[in-house]
mmCIF file of the C-alpha atoms, coordinates in Angstrom:
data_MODEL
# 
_entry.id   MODEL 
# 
loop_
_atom_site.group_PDB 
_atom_site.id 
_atom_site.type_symbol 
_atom_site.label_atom_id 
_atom_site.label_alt_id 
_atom_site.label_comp_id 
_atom_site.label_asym_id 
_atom_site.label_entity_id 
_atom_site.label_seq_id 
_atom_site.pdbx_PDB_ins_code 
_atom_site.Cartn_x 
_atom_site.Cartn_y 
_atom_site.Cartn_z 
_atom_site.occupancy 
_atom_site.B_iso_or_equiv 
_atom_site.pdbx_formal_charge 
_atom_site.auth_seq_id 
_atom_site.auth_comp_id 
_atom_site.auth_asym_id 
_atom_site.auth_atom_id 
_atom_site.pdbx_PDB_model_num 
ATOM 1  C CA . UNK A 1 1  ? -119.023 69.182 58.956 1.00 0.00 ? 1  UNK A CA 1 
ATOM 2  C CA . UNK A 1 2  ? -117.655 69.870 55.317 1.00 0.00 ? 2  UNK A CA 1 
ATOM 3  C CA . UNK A 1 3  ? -114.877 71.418 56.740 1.00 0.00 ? 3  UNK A CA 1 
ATOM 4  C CA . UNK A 1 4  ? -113.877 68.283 59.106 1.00 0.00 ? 4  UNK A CA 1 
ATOM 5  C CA . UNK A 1 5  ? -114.063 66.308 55.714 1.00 0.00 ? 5  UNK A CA 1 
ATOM 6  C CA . UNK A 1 6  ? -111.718 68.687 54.270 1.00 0.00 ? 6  UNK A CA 1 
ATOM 7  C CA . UNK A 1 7  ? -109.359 68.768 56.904 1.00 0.00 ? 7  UNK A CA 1 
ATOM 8  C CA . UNK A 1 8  ? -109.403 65.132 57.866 1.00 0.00 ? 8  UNK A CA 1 
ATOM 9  C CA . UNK A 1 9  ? -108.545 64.174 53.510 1.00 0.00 ? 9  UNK A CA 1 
ATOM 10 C CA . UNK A 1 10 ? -105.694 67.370 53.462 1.00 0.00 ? 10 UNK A CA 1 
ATOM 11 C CA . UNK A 1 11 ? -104.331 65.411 56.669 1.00 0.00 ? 11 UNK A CA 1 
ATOM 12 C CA . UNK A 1 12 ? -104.580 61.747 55.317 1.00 0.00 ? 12 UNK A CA 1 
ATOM 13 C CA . UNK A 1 13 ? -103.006 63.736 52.399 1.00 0.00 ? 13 UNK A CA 1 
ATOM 14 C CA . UNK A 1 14 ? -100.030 64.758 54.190 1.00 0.00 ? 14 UNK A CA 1 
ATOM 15 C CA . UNK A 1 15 ? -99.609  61.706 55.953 1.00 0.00 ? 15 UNK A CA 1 
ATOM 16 C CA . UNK A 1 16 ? -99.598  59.201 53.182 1.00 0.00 ? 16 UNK A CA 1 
ATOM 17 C CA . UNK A 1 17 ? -96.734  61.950 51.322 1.00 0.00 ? 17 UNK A CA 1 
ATOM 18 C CA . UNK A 1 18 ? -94.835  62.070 54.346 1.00 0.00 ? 18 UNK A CA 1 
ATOM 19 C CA . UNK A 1 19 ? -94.745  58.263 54.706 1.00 0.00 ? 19 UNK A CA 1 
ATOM 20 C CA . UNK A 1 20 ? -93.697  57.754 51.005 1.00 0.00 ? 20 UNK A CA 1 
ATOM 21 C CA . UNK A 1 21 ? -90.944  60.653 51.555 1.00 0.00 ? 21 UNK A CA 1 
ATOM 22 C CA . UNK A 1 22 ? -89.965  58.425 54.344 1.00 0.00 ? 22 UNK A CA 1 
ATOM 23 C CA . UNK A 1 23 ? -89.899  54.875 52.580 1.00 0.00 ? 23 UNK A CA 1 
ATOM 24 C CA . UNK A 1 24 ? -87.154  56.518 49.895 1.00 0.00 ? 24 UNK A CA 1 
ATOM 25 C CA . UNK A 1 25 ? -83.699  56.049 52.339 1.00 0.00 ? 25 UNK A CA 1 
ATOM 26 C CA . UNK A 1 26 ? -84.839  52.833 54.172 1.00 0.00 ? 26 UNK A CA 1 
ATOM 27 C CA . UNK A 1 27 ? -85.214  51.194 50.632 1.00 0.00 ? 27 UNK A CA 1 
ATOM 28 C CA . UNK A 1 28 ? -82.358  52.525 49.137 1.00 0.00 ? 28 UNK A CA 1 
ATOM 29 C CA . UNK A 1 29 ? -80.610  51.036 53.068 1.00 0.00 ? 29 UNK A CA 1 
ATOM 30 C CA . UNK A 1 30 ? -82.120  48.029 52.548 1.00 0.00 ? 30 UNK A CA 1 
ATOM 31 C CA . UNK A 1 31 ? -81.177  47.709 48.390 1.00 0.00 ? 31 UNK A CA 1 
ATOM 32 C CA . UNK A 1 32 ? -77.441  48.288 49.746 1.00 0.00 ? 32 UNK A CA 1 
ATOM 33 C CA . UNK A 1 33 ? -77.782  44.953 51.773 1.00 0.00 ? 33 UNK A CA 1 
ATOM 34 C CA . UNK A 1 34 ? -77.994  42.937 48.821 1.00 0.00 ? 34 UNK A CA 1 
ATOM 35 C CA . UNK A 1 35 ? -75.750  44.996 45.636 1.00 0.00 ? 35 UNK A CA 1 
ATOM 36 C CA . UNK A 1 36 ? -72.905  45.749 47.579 1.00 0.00 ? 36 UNK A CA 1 
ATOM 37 C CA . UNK A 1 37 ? -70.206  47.724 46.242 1.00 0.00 ? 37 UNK A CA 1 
ATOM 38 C CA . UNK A 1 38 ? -67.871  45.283 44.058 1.00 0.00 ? 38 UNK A CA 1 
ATOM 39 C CA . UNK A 1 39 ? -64.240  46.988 43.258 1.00 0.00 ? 39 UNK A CA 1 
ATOM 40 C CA . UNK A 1 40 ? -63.493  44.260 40.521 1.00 0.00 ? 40 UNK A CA 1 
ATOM 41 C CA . UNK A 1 41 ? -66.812  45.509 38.496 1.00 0.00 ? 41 UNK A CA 1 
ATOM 42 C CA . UNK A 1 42 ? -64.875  48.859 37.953 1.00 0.00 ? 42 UNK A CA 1 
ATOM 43 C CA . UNK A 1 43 ? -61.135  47.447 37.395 1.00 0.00 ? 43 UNK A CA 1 
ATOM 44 C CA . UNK A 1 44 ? -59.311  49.879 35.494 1.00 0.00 ? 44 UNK A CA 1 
ATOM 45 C CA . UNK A 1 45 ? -56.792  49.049 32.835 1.00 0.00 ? 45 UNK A CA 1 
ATOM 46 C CA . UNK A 1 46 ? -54.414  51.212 33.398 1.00 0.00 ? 46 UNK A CA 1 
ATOM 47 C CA . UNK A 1 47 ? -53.084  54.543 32.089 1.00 0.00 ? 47 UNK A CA 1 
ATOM 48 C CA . UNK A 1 48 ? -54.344  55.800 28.778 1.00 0.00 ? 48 UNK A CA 1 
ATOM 49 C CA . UNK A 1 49 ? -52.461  57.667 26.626 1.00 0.00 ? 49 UNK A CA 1 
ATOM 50 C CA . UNK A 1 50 ? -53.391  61.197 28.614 1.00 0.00 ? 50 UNK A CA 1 
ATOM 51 C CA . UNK A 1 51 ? -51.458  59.944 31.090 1.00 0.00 ? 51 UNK A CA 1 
ATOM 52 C CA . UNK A 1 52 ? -48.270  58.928 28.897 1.00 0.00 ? 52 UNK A CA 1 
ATOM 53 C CA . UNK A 1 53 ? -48.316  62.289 27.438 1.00 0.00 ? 53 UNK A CA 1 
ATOM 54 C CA . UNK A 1 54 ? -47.851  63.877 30.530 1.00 0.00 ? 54 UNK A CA 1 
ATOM 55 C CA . UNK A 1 55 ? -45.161  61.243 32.152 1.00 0.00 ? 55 UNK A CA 1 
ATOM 56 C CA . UNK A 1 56 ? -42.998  60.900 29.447 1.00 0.00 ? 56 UNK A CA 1 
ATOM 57 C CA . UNK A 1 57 ? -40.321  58.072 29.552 1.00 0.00 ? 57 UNK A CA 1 
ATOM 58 C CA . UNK A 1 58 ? -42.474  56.143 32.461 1.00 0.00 ? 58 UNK A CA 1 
ATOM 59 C CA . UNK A 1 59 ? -44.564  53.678 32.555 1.00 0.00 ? 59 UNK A CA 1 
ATOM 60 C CA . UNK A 1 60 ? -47.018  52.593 34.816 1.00 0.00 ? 60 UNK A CA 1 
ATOM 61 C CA . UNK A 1 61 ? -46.497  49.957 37.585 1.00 0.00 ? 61 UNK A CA 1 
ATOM 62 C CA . UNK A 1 62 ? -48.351  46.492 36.831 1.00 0.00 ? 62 UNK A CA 1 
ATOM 63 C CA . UNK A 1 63 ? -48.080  44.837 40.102 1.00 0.00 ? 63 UNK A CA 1 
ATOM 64 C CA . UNK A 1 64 ? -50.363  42.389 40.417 1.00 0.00 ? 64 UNK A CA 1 
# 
């Protein structure tokens, strides 16, 4: 009888972790619904001077 206990708890146990495990992707699914990826939120400038040092004499194009 004690042992049923046992076993029936370490089961509950594993089912409860396993549906928490589970819950991790379809939120993070369902969070991409609603904070889609914006490309204007991470504009860049442009070349920095890295970049000048190792094109010397060019410049970047700005076509906008």
């Amino acid at each position: 009888m004690v042992r049923d206990r046992v076993s029936s708890h370490s089961s509950r146990r594993l089912h409860v972790a396993w549906a928490l495990f589970m819950t991790g992707p379809v939120l993070r699914a369902f969070n991409g619904l609603f904070h889609a990826y914006h490309p204007e939120r991470h504009y860049m400038r442009g070349p920095g001077p890295k970049w000048r040092e190792k094109h010397p004499g060019l410049e970047a194009s700005t076509s906008h």
